[in-house]
C-alpha positions in Angstrom: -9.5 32.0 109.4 -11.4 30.4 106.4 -9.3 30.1 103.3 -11.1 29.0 100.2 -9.4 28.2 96.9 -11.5 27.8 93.1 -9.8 27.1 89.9 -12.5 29.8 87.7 -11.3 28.7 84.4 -12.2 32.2 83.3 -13.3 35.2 86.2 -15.4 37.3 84.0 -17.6 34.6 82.7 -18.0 33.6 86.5 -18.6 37.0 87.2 -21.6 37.7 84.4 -23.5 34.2 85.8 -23.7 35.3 89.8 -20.9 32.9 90.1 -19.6 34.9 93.2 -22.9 34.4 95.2 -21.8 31.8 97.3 -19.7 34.3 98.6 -22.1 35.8 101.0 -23.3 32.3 102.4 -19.9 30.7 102.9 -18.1 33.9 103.7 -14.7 33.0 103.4 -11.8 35.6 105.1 -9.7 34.6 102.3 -10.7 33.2 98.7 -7.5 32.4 96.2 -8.8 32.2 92.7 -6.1 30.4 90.1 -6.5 31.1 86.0 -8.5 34.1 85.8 -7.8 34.9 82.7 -8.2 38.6 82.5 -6.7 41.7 84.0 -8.8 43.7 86.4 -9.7 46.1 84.2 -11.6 43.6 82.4 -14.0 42.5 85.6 -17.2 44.0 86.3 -16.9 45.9 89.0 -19.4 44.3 91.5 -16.4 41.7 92.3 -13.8 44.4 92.9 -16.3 46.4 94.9 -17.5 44.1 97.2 -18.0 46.2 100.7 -16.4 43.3 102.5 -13.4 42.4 101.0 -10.5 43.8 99.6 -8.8 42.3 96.0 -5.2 41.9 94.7 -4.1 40.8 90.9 -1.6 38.8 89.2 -2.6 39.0 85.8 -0.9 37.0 82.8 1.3 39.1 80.4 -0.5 37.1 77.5 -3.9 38.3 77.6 -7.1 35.7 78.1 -4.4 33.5 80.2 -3.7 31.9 83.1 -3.0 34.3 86.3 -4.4 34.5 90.1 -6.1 36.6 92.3 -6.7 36.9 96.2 -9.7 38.2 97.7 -9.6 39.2 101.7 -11.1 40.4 104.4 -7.9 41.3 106.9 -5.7 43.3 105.6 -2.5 41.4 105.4 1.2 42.3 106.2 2.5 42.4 102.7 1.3 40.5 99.6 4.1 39.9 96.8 4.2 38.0 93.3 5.9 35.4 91.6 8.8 33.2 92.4 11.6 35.5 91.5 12.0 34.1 88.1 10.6 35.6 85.1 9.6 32.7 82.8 7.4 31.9 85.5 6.1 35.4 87.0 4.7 37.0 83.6 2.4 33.9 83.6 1.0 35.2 87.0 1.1 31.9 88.7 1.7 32.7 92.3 1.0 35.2 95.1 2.1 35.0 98.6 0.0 36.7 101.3 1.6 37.4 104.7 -0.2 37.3 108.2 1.3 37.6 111.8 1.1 33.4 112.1 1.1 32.2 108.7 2.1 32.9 104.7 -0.4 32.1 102.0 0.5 30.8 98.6 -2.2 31.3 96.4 -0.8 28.9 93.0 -1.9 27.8 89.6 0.6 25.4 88.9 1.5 24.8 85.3 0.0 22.3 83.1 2.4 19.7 81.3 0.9 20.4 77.9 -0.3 18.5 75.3 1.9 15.2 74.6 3.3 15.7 77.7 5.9 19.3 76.2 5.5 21.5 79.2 6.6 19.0 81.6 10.0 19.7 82.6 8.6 23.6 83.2 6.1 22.6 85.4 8.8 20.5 87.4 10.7 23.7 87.7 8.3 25.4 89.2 7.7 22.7 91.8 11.5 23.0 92.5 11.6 26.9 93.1 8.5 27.1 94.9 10.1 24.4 97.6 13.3 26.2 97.8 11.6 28.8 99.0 9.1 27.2 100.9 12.0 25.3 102.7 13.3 29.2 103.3 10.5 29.6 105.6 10.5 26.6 107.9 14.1 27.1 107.9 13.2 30.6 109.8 10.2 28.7 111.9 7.3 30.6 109.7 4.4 28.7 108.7 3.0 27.7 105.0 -0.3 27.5 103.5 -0.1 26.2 100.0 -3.7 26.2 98.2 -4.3 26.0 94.6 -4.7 23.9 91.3 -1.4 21.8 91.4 -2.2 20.1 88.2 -1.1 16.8 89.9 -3.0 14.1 90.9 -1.1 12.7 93.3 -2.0 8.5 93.9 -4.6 6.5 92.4 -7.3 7.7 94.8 -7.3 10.5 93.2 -8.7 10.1 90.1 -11.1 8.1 88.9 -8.7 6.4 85.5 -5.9 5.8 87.0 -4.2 3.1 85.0 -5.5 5.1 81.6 -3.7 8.3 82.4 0.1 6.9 83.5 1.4 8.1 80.7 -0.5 11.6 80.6 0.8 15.0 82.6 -1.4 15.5 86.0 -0.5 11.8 86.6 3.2 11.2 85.5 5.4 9.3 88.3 7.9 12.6 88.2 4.7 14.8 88.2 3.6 12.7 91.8 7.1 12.3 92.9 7.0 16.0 93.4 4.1 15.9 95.5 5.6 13.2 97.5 8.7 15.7 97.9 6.5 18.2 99.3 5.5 15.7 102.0 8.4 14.8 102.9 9.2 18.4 103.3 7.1 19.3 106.5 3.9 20.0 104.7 0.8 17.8 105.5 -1.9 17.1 102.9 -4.9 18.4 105.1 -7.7 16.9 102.9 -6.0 13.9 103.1 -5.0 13.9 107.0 -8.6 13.9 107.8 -10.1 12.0 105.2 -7.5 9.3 104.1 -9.5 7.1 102.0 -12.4 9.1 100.8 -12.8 9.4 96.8 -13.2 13.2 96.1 -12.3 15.3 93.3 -12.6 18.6 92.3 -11.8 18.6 88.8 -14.2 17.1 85.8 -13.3 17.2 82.0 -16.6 19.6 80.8 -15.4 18.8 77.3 -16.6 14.7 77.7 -19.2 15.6 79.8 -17.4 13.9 83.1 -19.1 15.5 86.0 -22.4 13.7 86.1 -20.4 10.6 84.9 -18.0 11.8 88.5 -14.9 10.7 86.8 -12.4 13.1 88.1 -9.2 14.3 89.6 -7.9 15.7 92.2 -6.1 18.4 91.3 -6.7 21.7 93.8 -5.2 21.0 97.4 -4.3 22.5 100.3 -0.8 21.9 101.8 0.0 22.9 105.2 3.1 23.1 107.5 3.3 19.9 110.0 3.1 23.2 112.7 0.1 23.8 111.9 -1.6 20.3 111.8 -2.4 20.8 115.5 -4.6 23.3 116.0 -5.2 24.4 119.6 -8.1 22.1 120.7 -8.1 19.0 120.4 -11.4 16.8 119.9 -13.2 14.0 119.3 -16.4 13.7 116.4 -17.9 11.3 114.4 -17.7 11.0 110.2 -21.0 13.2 109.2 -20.2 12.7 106.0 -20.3 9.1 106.1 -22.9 8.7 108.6 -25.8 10.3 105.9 -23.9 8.1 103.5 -24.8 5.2 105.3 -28.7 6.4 105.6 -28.9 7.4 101.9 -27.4 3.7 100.9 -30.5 1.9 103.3 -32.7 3.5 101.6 -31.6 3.5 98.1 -31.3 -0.5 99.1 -35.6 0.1 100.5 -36.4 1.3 96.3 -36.7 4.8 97.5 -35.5 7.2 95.2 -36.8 10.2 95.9 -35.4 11.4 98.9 -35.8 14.9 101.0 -33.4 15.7 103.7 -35.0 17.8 105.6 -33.5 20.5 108.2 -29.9 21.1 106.4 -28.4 24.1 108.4 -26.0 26.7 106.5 -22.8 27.7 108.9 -22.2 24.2 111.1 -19.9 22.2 109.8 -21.4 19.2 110.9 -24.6 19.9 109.4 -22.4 21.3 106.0 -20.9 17.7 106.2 -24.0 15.8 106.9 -25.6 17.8 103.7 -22.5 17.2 101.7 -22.8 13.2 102.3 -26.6 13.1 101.1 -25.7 15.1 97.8 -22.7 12.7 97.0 -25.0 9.8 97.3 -27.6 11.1 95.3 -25.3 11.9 92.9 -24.0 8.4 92.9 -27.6 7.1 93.1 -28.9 9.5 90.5 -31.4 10.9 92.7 -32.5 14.8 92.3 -31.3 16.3 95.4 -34.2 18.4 97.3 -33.8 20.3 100.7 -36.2 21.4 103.3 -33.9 24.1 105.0 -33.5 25.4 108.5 -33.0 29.0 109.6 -32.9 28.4 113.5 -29.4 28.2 114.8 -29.5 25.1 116.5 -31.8 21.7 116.2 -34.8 20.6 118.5 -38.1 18.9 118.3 -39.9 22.1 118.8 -37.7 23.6 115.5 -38.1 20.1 113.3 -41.9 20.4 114.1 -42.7 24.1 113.4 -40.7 23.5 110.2 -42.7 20.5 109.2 -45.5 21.9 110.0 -45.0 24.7 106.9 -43.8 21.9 104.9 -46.2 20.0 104.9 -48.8 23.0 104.4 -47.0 23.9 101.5 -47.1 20.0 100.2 -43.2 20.2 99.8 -42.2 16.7 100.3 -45.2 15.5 98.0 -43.8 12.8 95.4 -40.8 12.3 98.1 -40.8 9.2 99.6 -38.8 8.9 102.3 -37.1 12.1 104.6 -33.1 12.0 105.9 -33.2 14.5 108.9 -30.2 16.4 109.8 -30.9 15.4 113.4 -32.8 13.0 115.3 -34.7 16.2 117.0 -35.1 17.5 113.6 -37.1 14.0 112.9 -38.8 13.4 115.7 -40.4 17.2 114.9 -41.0 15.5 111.6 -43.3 12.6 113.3 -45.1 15.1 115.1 -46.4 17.4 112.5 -47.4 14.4 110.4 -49.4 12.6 113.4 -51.2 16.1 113.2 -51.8 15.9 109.3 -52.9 12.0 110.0 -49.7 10.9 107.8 -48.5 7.5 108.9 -44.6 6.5 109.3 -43.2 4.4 107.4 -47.0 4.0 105.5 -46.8 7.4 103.8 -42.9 7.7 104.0 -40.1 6.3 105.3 -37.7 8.6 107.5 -34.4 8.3 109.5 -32.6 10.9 111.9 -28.9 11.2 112.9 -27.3 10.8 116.6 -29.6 8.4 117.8 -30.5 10.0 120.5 -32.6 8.3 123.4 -35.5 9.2 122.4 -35.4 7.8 119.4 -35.8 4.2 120.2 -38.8 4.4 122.3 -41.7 2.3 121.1 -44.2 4.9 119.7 -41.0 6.4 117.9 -38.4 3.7 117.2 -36.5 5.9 114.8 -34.2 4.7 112.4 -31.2 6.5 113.0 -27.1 6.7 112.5 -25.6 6.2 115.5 -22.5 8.3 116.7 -20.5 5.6 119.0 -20.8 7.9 122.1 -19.4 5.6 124.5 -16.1 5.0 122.3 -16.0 8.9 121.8 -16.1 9.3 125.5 -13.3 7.0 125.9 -10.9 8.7 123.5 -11.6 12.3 124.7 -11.0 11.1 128.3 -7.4 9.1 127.0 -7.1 13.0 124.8 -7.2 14.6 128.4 -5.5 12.3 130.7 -2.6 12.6 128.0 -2.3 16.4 128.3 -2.6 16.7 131.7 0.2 14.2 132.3 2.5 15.4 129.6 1.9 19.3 128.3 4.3 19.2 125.4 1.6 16.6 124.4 0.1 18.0 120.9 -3.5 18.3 119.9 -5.5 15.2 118.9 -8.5 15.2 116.4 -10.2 11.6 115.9 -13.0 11.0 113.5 -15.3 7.6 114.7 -17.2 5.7 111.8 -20.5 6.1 112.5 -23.5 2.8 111.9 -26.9 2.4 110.8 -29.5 1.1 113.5 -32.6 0.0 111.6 -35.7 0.3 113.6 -39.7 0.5 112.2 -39.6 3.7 110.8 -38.4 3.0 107.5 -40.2 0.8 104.9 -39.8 -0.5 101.6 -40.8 1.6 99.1 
């Protein structure tokens, strides 16, 4: 099941922009939406009418405040509101969704306030929502927390720490509460697979912080130790990271207009390897511009036909260097230029992903991030050889650092 959580700071303005058209490329089975600020009544009705999911409200008493909403695509076993205590239920701060292997908490956890007043009420919330999360793993069921918890909970997590010690989303009692949930049997799954990436998904619009990226992390998703390991276990390498690492080269080459060309929609891997060239150009200030693939998997003949229209249609002109999803995808990208007489790295610089063997030979000699498949190898066998000799074993996931190997294809620009 895909769960997806978004903070809308106001549904019906989301609503009147298209906001919701992400909806039917991501296609989550459940989206939990925190402050929506409006009753049903008050949506257009293209959200609530949506032929592929169904929609239940927890609307603030105060009108234009606060309150949550669950969208789904399985009808669940029950839904209820609220944490059985008033002061917080009329603010509409919580709905719990039940399923045969899991409940979901869908939460907009309260803000301390201005000069700090609201404080102690939004550590009572974190209190009575544990109690009763502590309920359930008392009885063996399963949690998923997901929401705005107003918390940022250590220093990676925003981008002023020391300047906000004092404020609420970053008091030591605010954190400590966090911490409590930890130690409680929930796992912080962002941060169990990414420990020391800087994300956040929060920016002040009010000083103009998202282009400056100085955030917090604020919206999470907390899970229940049980369900850390899911059933398969595997081995991959950092596709974020890895196009990270090929952005940096070639921001360090003068390039600064960059294409990636062959981003797929509904892989993960390529969603990651996408989601690493944006963050760099962001950091870089570069405008980010894609050459998109429809195909459902990568391969020269693919990378070449696309090309081919690219290059017809004088996409990447003014770019001057191409990130390919794949080393396929690239190498379809050499051939369609050799066709148009374009010369690599003369005309632009490219590099590929996987490093694949082709990739080094001599007419190629791709510049490429390499996935350390001989290490992976290793740890999938040790994954295996651990299961079969002990059942009981539990799943394993491993994420390898990929590396840049610089070859002739790339030149300064």
């Amino acid at each position: 099941m895909r769960i997806t959580t978004w903070n809308v700071n106001g549904i019906r303005a989301i609503v009147n922009k298209d906001g919701f058209d992400w909806m039917d490329e991501i296609k989550p089975d459940l989206l939990g939406l925190q402050e929506i600020k409006a009753k049903p009544e008050q949506v257009p009705g293209l959200l609530l009418e949506h032929p592929e999911y169904q929609s239940f409200w927890h609307s603030a008493e105060r009108p234009g405040y606060s309150g949550t909403a669950v969208l789904f695509k399985q009808e669940p076993l029950s839904i209820q509101t609220g944490l059985d205590m008033p002061e917080y239920d009329d603010e509409g701060r919580t709905i719990r969704v039940e399923y045969d292997d899991f409940f979901v908490y869908n939460i907009y956890f309260p803000n301390g306030g201005p000069k700090n007043w609201r404080v102690d009420f939004k550590l009572g919330f974190y209190a009575r929502l544990l109690e009763l999360c502590d309920e359930h793993h008392r009885l063996g069921e399963n949690v998923i927390l997901t929401g705005d918890f107003n918390t940022a909970h250590n220093e990676i997590d925003l981008a002023n720490p020391k300047a906000n010690q004092k404020n609420t989303g970053f008091l030591p009692e605010e954190r400590a509460w966090i911490d409590k949930y930890l130690e409680h049997n929930f796992v912080d799954a962002f941060r169990a697979i990414y420990p020391d990436r800087v994300a956040y998904t929060w920016w002040d619009y009010r000083t103009n912080a998202r282009p400056r990226n100085v955030g917090w992390r604020l919206d999470y998703f907390f899970v229940s130790e049980n369900l850390r390991d899911l059933r398969e276990s595997y081995v991959t390498v950092d596709n974020y990271k890895g196009t990270v690492l090929g952005m940096d080269y070639l921001h360090s080459l003068g390039h600064k207009k960059i294409l990636y060309f062959g981003r797929r929609i509904g892989s993960i891997t390529h969603q990651l390897r996408a989601q690493g060239y944006e963050e760099a150009c962001k950091k870089f200030g570069i405008t980010p511009a894609f050459v998109d693939s429809h195909y459902t998997h990568s391969s020269i003949k693919k990378g070449y036909l696309i090309a081919m229209e690219m290059f017809k249609a004088r996409q990447h002109m003014g770019h001057t260097a191409i990130m390919a999803s794949t080393d396929t995808m690239a190498l379809g990208v050499i051939k369609a230029a050799d066709e148009f007489g374009m010369r690599i790295p003369e005309d632009f610089s490219l590099i590929g992903f996987d490093n694949i063997n082709f990739s080094s030979l001599p007419k190629i000699n791709l510049t490429t991030i390499d996935q350390p498949k001989n290490a992976m190898a290793a740890v999938a066998v040790d994954m295996l050889v651990n299961k079969i000799t002990d059942p009981t074993v539990g799943y394993s996931h491993r994420i390898m650092e990929p590396s840049l190997i610089v070859r002739s294809s790339c030149a300064p620009c």
